[in-house]
C-alpha positions in Angstrom: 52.9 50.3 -40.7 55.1 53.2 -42.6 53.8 52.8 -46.6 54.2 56.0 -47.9 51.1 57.3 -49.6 51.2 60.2 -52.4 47.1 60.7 -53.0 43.8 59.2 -52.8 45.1 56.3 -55.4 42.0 54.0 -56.5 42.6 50.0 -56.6 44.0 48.7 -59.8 41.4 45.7 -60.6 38.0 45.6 -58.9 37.5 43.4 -56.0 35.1 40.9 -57.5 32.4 39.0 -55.1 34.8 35.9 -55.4 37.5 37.1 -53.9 35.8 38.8 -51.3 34.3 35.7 -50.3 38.0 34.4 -49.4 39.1 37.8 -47.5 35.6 37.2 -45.5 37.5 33.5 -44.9 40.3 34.5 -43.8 42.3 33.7 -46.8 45.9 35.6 -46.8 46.5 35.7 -50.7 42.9 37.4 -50.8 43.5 39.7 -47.3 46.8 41.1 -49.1 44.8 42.1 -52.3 42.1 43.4 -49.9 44.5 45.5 -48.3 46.3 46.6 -51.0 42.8 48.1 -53.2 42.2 50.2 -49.7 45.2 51.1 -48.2 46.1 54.2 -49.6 42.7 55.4 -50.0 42.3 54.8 -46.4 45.6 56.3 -45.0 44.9 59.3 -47.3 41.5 59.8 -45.5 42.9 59.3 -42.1 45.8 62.0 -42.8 43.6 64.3 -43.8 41.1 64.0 -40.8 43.7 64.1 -37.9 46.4 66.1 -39.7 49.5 64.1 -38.7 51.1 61.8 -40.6 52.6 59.1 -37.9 48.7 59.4 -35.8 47.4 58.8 -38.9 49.5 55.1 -39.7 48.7 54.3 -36.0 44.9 54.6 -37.0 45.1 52.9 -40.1 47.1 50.5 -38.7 44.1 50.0 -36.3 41.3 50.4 -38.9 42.6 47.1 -40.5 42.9 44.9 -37.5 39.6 46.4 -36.3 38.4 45.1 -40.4 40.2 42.0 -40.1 38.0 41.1 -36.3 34.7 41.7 -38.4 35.3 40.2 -41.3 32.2 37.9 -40.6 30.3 41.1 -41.3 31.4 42.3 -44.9 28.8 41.0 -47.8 30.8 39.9 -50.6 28.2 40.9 -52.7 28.5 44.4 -52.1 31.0 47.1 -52.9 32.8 46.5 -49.5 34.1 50.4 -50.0 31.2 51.8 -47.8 31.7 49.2 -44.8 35.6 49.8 -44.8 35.3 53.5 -44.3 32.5 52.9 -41.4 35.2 51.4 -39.5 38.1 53.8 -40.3 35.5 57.1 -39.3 34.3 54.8 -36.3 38.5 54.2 -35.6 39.0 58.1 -35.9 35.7 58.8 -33.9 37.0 56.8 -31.0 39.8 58.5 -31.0 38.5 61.3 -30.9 36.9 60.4 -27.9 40.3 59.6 -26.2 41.6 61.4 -23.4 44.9 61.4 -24.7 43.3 63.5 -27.9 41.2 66.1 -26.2 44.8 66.5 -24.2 46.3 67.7 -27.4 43.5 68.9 -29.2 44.5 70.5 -32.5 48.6 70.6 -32.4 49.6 68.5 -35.4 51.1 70.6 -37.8 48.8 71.3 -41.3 52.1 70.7 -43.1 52.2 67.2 -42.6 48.7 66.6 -44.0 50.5 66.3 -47.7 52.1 68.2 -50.7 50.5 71.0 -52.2 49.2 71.2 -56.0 52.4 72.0 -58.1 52.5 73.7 -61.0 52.4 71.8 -64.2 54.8 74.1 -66.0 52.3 75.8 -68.2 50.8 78.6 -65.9 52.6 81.9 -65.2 54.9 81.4 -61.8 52.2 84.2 -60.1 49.2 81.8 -61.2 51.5 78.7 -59.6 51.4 80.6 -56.5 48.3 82.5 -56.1 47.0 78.1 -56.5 49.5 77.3 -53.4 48.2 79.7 -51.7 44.9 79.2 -52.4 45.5 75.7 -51.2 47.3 76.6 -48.0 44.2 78.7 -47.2 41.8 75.4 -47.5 44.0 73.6 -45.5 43.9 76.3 -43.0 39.9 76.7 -43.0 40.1 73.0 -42.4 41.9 72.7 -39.7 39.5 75.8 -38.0 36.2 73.0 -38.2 35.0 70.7 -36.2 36.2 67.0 -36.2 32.3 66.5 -37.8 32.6 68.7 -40.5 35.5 67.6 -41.5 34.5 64.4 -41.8 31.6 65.1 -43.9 33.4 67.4 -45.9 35.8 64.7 -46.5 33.6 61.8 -47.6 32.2 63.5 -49.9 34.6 65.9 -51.7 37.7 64.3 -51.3 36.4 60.1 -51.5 33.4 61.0 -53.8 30.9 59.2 -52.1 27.2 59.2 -52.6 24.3 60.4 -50.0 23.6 57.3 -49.8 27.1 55.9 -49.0 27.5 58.2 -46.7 24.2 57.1 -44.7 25.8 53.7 -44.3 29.4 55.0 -43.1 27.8 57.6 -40.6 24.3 55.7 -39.6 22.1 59.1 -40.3 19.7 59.8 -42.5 20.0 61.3 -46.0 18.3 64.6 -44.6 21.1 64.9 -42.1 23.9 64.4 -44.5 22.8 67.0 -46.7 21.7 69.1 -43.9 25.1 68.6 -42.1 27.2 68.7 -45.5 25.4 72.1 -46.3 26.4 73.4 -42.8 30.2 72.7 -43.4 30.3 74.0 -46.5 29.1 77.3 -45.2 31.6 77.4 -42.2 34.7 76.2 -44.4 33.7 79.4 -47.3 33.5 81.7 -43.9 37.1 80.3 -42.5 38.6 80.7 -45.9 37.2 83.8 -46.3 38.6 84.6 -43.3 41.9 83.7 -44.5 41.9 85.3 -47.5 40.5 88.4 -46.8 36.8 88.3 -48.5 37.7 85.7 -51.4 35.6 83.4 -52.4 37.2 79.9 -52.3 35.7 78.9 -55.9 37.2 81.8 -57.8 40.4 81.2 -56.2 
């Protein structure tokens, strides 16, 4: 699996409860729409949690067999978007796990995790960069967390999802994700401050 993703794309028509009654049965035209609403949103998530572009197909590549095994389990009444990113963070959790990832804890390169904001020709060429390097220094603090944190940090800034979505993926309680989304917040301002010698990541 080598699509190419550029960004957290959304799916271009809903998924309606029809047709996720025929991807719970199996049914290919339905599976390939399935997969094509969640793919990129998925391999964007993935990239951005491990920090290596070829790991990261490998686990989506595994995220959607692991879907397609429980398919028996996904209610077509419900926005399926919380159960498909419960098994992608349970896919990256177990790899986690691995042996063959604590033996090369941390060595992907944070270049491969994706392209930096560009300029959009309007700003000075000094404001275009101080924003690079604003967002080299977040992708740096990132990559000094802990696999949880980023998590966390990740469903909710970069996918958007509720407290309550987030409950589902992770299987805590709403007290925890706030309690453990506050705690990561705090510890990626510190690394970036780090960074960037005493500035604050909002004004930056």
């Amino acid at each position: 699996m080598s699509r190419e993703s550029t960004g957290p794309a959304e799916p271009s028509a809903p998924l309606d409860e029809a047709t996720l009654r025929r991807v719970r049965e199996g049914d290919e035209a339905a599976m390939n729409r399935f997969f094509d609403a969640f793919f990129d949103r998925v391999f964007a998530y993935v990239t951005r949690l491990v920090r290596d572009r070829t790991l990261a197909e490998d686990l989506t590549q595994d995220s959607f067999v692991r879907m397609h095994g429980a398919l028996g389990r996904l209610d077509p009444a419900r926005d399926p978007t919380p159960w498909v990113f419960t098994v992608v963070t349970n896919t990256v959790r177990d790899h986690w796990r691995s042996r063959a990832h604590r033996a090369t804890m941390r060595q992907s390169s944070l270049e491969d995790v994706g392209e930096l904001p560009s300029d959009d020709g309007r700003g000075a060429p000094d404001r275009a960069l101080e924003r690079k390097e604003s967002a080299r220094a977040v992708r740096a603090a990132m990559g000094r967390l802990s696999d949880a944190d980023r998590e966390i940090l990740l469903l909710r800034n970069f996918r958007s999802l509720t407290t309550e979505e987030i409950v589902e993926i992770l299987g805590i309680r709403p007290e925890a994700v706030r309690q453990r989304y506050s705690r990561a917040v705090r510890r990626l301002g510190r690394a970036y401050r780090e960074l960037r010698g005493g500035q604050d990541p909002v004004s930056a």
